[in-house]
C-alpha positions as CSV (number, residue, x, y, z in Angstrom):
1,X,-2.8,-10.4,-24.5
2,X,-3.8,-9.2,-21.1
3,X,-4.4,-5.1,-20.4
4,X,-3.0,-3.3,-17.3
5,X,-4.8,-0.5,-16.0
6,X,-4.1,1.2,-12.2
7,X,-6.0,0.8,-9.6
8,X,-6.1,2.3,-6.2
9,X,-7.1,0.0,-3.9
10,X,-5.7,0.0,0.2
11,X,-3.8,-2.9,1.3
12,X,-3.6,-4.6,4.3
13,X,0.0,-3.7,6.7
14,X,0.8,-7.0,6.8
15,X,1.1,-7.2,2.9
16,X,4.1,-5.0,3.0
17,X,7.1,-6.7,1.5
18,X,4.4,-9.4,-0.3
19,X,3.3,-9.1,-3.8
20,X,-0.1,-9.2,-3.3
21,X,-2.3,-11.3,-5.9
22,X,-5.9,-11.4,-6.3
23,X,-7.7,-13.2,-8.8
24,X,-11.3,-12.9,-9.8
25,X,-13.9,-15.0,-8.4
26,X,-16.7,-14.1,-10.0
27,X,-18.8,-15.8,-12.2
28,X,-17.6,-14.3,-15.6
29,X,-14.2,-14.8,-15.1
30,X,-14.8,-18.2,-13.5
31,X,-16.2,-19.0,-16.8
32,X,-13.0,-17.6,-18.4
33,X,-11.0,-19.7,-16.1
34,X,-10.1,-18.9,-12.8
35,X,-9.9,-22.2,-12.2
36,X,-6.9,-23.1,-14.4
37,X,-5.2,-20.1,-13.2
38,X,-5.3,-20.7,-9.6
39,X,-4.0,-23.8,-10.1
40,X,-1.4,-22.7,-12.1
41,X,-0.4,-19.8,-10.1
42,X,-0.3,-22.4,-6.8
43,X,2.1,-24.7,-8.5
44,X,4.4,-21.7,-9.6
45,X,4.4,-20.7,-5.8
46,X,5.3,-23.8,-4.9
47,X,8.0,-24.8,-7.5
48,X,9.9,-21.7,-7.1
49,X,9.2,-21.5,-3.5
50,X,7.8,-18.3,-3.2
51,X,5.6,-18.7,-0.3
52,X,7.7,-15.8,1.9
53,X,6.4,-13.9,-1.5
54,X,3.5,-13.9,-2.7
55,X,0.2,-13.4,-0.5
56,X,-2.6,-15.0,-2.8
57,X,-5.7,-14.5,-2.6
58,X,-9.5,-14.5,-4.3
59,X,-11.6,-11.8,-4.6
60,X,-15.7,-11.6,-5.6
61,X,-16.3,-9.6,-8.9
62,X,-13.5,-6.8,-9.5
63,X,-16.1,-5.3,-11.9
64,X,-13.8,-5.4,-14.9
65,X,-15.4,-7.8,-16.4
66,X,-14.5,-8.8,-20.3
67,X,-14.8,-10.8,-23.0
68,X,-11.6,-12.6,-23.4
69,X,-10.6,-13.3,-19.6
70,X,-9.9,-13.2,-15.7
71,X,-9.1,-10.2,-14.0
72,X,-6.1,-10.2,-11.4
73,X,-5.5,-7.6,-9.5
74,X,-1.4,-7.4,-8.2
75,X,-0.5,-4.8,-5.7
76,X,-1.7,-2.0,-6.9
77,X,-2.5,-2.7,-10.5
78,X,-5.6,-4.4,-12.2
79,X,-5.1,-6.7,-15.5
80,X,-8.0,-7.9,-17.3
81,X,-7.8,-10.5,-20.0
82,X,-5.9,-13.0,-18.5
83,X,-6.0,-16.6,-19.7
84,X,-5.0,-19.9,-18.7
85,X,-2.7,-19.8,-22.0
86,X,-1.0,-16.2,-21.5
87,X,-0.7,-16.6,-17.5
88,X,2.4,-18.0,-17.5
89,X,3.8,-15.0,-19.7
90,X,1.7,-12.8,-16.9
91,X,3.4,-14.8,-14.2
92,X,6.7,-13.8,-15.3
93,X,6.3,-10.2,-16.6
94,X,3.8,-8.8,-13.4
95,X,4.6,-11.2,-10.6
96,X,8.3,-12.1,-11.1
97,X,9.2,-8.9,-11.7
98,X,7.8,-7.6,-9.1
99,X,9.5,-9.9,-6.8
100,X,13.2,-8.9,-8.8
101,X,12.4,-5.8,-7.8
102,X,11.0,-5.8,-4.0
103,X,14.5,-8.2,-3.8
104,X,16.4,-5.2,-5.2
105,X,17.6,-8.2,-8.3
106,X,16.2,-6.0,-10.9
């Protein structure tokens, strides 16, 4: 499974309201399949039409590197290990949640 870890990072003003997603770029987790999760995370987006949302976006190496997968950073919090066969799990537990909760549903 993935890990979750805080991280303080400053977001843009316009991202208030969004759940912000970032997703490793970098050449580790490329290799661990960045790939497969954009892909993945652009045709949840678009099936549950959550482009009012979700403000996604790539970033260049979050230094978390690891051995078992991508790093995705959303909001405010940093998960490292993701992989093309959790993210959908992810999608639901980090991002979906989130959303529920920005939308006051959960």
């Amino acid at each position: 499974m993935y890990k979750a870890e805080r991280h303080a990072c400053a977001l843009p003003a316009e991202s208030e309201g969004f759940t912000v997603v970032q997703i490793c770029v970098g050449s580790s987790c490329h290799l661990k399949g960045t790939a497969v999760i954009v892909t993945k995370i652009n045709q949840l987006i678009e099936e549950r039409h959550l482009e009012n949302d979700v403000i996604l976006s790539g970033s260049f190496c979050a230094g978390k590197c690891n051995r078992e997968g991508v790093t995705i950073q959303v909001d405010d919090d940093m998960f490292t290990g993701v992989t093309p066969e959790t993210f959908e799990v992810f999608f639901e537990e980090e991002i979906m949640a989130r959303i529920g909760r920005k939308a006051g549903l959960a």
